[in-house]
TIKOLPA-249761 format. One record per residue (C-alpha): residue in three letters; x, y, z. Coordinates in steps of 0.25 Angstrom, whole numbers, plus 5000, padded with zeros to 4 digits. Example, Ala and Ser with C-alpha at 12.3 -4.5 7.8 and 13.67 -1.06 7.14 Angstrom:
BEGIN
ALA 5049 4982 5031
SER 5055 4996 5029
//
This chain:
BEGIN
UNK 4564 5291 5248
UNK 4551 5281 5245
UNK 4542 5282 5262
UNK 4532 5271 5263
UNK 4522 5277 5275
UNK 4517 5266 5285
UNK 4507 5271 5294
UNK 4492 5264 5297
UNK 4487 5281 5298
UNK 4484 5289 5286
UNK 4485 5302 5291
UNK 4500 5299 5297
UNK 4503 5294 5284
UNK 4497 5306 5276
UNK 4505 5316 5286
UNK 4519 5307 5284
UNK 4516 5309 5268
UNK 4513 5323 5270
UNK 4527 5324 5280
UNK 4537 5317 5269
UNK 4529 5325 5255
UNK 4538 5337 5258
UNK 4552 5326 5257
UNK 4558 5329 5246
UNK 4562 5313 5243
UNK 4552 5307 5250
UNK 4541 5299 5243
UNK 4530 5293 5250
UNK 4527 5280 5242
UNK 4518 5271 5252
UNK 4509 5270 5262
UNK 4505 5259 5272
UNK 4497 5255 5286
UNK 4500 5241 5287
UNK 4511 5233 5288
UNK 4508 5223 5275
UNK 4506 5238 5268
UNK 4519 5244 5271
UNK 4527 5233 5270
UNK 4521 5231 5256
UNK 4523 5245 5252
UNK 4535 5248 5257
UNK 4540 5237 5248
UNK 4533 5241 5237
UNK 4536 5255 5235
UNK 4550 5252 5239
UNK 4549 5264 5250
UNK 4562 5268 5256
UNK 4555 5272 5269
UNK 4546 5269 5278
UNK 4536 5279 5288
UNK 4531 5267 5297
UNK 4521 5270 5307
UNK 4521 5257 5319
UNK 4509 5255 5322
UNK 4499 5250 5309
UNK 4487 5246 5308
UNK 4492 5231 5307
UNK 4503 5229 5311
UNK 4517 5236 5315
UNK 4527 5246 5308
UNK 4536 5239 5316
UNK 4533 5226 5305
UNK 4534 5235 5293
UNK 4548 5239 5299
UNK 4552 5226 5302
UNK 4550 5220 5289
UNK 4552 5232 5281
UNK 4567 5232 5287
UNK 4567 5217 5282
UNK 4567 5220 5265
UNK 4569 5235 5266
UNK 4581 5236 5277
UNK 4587 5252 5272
UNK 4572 5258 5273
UNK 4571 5268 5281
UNK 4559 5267 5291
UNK 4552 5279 5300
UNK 4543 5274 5311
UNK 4533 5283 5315
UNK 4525 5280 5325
UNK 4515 5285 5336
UNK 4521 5273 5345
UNK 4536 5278 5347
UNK 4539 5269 5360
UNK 4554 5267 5364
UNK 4550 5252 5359
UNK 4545 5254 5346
UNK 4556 5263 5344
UNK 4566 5254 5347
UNK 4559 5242 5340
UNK 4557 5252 5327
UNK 4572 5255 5327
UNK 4576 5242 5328
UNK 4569 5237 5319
UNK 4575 5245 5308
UNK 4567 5259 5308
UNK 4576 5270 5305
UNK 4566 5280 5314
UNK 4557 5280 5324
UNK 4546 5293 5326
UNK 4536 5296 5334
UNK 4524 5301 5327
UNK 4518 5309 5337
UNK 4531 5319 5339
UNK 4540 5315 5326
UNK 4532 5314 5313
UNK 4537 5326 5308
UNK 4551 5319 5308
UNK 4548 5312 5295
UNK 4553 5321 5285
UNK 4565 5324 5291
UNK 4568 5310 5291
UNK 4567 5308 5276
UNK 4572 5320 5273
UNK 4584 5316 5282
UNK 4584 5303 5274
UNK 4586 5310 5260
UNK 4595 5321 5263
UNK 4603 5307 5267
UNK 4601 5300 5254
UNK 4588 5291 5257
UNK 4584 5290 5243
UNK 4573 5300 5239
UNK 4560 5297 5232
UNK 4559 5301 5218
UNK 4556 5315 5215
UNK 4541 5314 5209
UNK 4534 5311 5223
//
């Protein structure tokens, strides 16, 4: 499985890199902190998943989602974010993300989620990550 990471802070995306190395099927193929950046990347390296924090440096992850969801419907999207208000939520669900976290108490949740997503035939990255 192909992870583009959206976040506007190096050390969260280091530390979701360092969370999905031990995936067995999980390649991380991009990296963004700007909405123009992720929805160019995504696309480009044809990802099959997305890591998207909210709040960026300009702009929303709400706007990634929202036009990621127009040309790639069957991605699977992660919201991970350090605003996990009941409006957001809801807002994020609607919109098409497949899961909502709260950074602060459920980043460790990650892995399990893509190994979750594997084990129930997501297509996994090649082999020489």
């Amino acid at each position: 499985m192909r992870v583009f990471i959206v976040d506007d802070s190096k050390v969260i995306v280091e530390r979701v890199v360092e969370l999905l190395r031990d995936v067995t099927g999980v390649l991380v193929v991009g990296r963004a902190g700007d909405v123009t950046e992720a929805i160019e990347g995504i696309g480009r390296t044809k990802a099959d998943a997305i890591i998207l924090d909210l709040q960026l440096e300009r702009g929303s992850g709400l706007d990634v989602l929202r036009a990621i969801r127009k040309t790639h419907p069957r991605m699977y999207v992660v919201i991970c974010t350090n605003y996990p208000y009941p409006q957001y939520r809801e807002e994020c669900l609607s919109a098409g993300a497949n899961h909502f976290l709260d950074k602060s108490i459920e980043f460790e949740k990650i892995p399990g989620i893509f190994r979750d997503l594997i084990e129930n035939g997501a297509k996994p990255a090649p082999a020489n990550r």
